[in-house]
C-alpha positions as CSV (number, residue, x, y, z in Angstrom):
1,X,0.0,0.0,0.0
2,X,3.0,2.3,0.2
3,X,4.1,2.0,-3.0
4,X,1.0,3.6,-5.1
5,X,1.1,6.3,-3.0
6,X,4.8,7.0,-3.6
7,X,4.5,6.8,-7.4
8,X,1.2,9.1,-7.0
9,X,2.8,11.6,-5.6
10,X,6.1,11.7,-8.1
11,X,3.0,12.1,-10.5
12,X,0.8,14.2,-9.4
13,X,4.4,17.2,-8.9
14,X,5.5,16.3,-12.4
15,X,8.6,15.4,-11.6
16,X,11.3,15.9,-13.7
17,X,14.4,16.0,-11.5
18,X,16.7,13.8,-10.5
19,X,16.2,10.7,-7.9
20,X,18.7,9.0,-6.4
21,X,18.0,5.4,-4.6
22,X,20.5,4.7,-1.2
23,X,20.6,1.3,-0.4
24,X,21.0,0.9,3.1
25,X,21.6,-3.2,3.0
26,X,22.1,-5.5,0.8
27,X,18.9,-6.9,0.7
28,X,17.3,-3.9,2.7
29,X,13.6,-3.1,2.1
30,X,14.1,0.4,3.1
31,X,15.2,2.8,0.1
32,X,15.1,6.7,0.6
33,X,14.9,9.2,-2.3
34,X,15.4,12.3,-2.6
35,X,13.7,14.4,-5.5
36,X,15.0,18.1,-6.0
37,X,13.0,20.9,-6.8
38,X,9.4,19.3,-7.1
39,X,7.7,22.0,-8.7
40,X,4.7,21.9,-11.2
41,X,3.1,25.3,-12.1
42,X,-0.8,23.6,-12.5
43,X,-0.6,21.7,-9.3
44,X,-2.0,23.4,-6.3
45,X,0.4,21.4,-4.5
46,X,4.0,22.4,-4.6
47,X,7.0,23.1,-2.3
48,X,7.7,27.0,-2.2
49,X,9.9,26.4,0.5
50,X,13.5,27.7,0.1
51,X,14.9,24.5,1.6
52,X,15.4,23.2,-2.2
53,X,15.8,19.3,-1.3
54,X,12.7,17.4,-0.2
55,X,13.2,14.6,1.2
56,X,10.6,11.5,0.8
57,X,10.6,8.1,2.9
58,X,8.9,5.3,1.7
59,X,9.3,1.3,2.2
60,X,9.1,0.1,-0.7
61,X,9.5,-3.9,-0.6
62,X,11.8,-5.3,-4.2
63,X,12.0,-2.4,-6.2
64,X,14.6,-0.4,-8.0
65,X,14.6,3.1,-9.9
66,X,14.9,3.2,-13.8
67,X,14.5,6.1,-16.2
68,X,11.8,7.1,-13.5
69,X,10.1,4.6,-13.1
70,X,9.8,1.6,-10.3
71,X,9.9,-1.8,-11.1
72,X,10.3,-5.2,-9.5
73,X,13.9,-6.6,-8.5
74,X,15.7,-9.4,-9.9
75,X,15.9,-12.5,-7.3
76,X,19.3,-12.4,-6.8
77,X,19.5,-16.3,-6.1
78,X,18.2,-16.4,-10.1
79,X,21.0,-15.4,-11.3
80,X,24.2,-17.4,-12.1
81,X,26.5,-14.2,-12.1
82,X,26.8,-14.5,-8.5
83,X,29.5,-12.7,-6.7
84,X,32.1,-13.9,-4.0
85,X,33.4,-11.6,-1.7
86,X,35.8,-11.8,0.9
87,X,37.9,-10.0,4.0
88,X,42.1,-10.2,3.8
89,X,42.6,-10.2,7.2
90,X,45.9,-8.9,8.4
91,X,47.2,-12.0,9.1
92,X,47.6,-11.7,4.9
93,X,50.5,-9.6,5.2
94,X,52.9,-12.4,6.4
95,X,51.9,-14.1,2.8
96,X,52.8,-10.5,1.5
97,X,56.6,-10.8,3.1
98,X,57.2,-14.7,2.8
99,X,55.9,-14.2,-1.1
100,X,57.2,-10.8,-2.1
101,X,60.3,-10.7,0.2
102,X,61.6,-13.9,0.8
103,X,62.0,-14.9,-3.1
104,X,64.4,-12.4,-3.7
105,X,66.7,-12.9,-0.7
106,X,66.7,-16.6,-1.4
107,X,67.6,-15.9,-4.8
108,X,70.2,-13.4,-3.7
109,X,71.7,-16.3,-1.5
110,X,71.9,-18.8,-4.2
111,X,73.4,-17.0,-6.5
112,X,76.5,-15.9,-4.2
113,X,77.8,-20.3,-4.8
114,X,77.1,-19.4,-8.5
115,X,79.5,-16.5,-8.8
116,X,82.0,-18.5,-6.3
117,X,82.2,-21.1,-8.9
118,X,81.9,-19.2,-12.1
119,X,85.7,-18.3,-10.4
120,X,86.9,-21.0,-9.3
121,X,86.1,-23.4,-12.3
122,X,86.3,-20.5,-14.8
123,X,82.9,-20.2,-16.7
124,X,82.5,-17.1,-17.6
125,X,79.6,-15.1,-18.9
126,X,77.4,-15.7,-21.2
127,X,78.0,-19.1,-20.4
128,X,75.1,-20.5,-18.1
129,X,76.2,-24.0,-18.0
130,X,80.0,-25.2,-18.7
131,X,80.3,-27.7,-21.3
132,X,81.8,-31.0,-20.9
133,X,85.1,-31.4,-22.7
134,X,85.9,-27.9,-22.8
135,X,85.3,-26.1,-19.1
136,X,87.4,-28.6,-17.3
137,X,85.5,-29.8,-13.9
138,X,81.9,-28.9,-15.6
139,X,80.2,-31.3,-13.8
140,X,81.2,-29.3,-10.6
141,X,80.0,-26.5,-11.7
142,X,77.2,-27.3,-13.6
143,X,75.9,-29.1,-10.3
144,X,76.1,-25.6,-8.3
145,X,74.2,-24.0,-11.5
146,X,71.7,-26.6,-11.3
147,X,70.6,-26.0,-7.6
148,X,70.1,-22.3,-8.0
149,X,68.2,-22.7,-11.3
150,X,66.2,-25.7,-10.0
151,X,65.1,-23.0,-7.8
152,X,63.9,-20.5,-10.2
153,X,62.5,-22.5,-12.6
154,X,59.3,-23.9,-9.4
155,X,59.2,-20.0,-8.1
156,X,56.8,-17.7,-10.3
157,X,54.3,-20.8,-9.5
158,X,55.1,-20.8,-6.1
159,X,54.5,-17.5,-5.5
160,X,51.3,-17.6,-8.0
161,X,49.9,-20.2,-5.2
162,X,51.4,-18.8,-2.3
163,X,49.6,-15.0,-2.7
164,X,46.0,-17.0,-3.6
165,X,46.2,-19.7,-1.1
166,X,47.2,-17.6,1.2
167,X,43.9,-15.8,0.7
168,X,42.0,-18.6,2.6
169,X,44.7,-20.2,4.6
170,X,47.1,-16.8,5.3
171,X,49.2,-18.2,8.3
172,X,50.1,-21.9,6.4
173,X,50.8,-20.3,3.2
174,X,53.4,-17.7,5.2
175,X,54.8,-20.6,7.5
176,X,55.4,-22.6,4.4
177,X,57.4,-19.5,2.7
178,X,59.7,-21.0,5.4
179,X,59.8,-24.2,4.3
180,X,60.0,-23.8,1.1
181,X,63.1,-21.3,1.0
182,X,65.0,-23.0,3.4
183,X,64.7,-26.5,2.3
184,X,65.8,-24.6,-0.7
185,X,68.9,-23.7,0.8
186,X,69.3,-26.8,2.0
187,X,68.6,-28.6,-1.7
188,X,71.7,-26.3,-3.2
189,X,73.8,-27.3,-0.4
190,X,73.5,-31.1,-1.1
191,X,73.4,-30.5,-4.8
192,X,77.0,-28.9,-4.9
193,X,78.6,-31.7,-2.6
194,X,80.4,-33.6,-5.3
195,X,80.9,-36.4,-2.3
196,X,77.5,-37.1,-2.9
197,X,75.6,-39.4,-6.1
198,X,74.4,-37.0,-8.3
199,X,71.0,-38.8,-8.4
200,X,70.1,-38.3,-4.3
201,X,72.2,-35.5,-3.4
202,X,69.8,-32.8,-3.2
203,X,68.0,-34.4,-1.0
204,X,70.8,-35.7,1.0
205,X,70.7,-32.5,3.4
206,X,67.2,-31.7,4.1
207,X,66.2,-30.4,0.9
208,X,62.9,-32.0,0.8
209,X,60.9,-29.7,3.4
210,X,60.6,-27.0,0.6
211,X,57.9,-29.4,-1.0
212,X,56.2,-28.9,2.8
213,X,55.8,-25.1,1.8
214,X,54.9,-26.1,-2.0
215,X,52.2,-28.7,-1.1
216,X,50.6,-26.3,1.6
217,X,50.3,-23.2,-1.0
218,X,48.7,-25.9,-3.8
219,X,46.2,-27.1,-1.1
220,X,45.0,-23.6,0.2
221,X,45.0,-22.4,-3.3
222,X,42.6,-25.3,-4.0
223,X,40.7,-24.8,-1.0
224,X,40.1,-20.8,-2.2
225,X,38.9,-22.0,-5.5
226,X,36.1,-24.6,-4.3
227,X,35.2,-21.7,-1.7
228,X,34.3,-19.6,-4.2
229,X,33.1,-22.0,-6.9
230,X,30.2,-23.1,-3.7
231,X,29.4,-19.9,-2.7
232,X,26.1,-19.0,-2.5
């Protein structure tokens, strides 16, 4: 019964200006607007006042404003553009440091054995790997190469995973940072011991917790996407 009387009146003053609908909630019933400068010169009924912004309170149950008219609202729940929304809670920014951060001093410590044996085995740039037969003790050095380009080649996905997991799971995603970079460390150092078979070294010395950090990023980043693929 509220309605008709709204639209009457927005009639009856010939209203030409502009109205502008505030939503208080999401699915609130309650809509205010505001119509400026409802004048018509035939109508005996008209605001002279100087205060030029009436303002008109109605409950109005489902409806929305378009080109001046009022109209039924879509049921949301019919539509399948549905939309997810969630809070980062601060918690995130440890994901921010052990994603952001930590890559690039773990890089900058891998490298440092890198330029060591570029040295000591003389490979020089623009060689990235020393060749067998003509960088005498390759195999050395191509096993300290290895460990830090091992690491580089897993990170960009890491870190992919890492920031989104760590969306939905923020302090597992930023304790496996830890994990992952120092089992890292730990993977180089057992790579470059040439006491060691080739074939199990890097994993000789502890290098297998990084896949704890790896393995906790995919999980959280699978958990975020059937979150929101489920939402209502």
């Amino acid at each position: 019964g509220v309605k008709r009387p709204v639209c009457e009146l927005l009639r009856n003053h010939g209203s030409t200006s502009r109205l502008t609908r505030l939503t208080l909630t999401r699915h609130a019933s309650l809509h205010i607007y505001l119509a400026s400068h409802f004048h018509h010169p035939s109508s005996s009924h008209h605001f002279s006042s100087p205060i030029s912004v009436s303002l008109f309170v109605a409950v109005v149950t489902s409806t929305v404003v378009s080109n001046q008219s009022l109209a039924p609202a879509a049921d949301p729940k019919a539509s399948s553009n549905t939309m997810f929304t969630m809070n980062v809670p601060n918690s995130y920014g440890y994901v921010v440091l052990g994603a952001g951060i930590g890559p690039v001093i773990t890089s900058m410590y891998l490298s440092g054995p890198v330029m060591k044996a570029r040295k000591k085995y003389n490979v020089p740039y623009p060689n990235c790997y020393a060749v067998p037969g003509y960088h005498k003790n390759a195999d050395e050095f191509n096993r300290v190469q290895r460990s830090h380009q091992n690491y580089m080649e897993g990170l960009d996905q890491y870190i992919a995973m890492t920031l989104l997991g760590g969306l939905k799971h923020p302090i597992a995603c930023a304790v496996g940072t830890v994990f992952f970079f120092i089992g890292s460390i730990l993977y180089q150092k057992g790579y470059v011991d040439t006491s060691l078979d080739v074939a199990t070294a890097r994993y000789k010395k502890g290098g297998a917790i990084k896949w704890i950090g790896f393995f906790t990023s995919f999980y959280s980043t699978c958990a975020l996407a059937y979150s929101m693929i489920t939402a209502d």
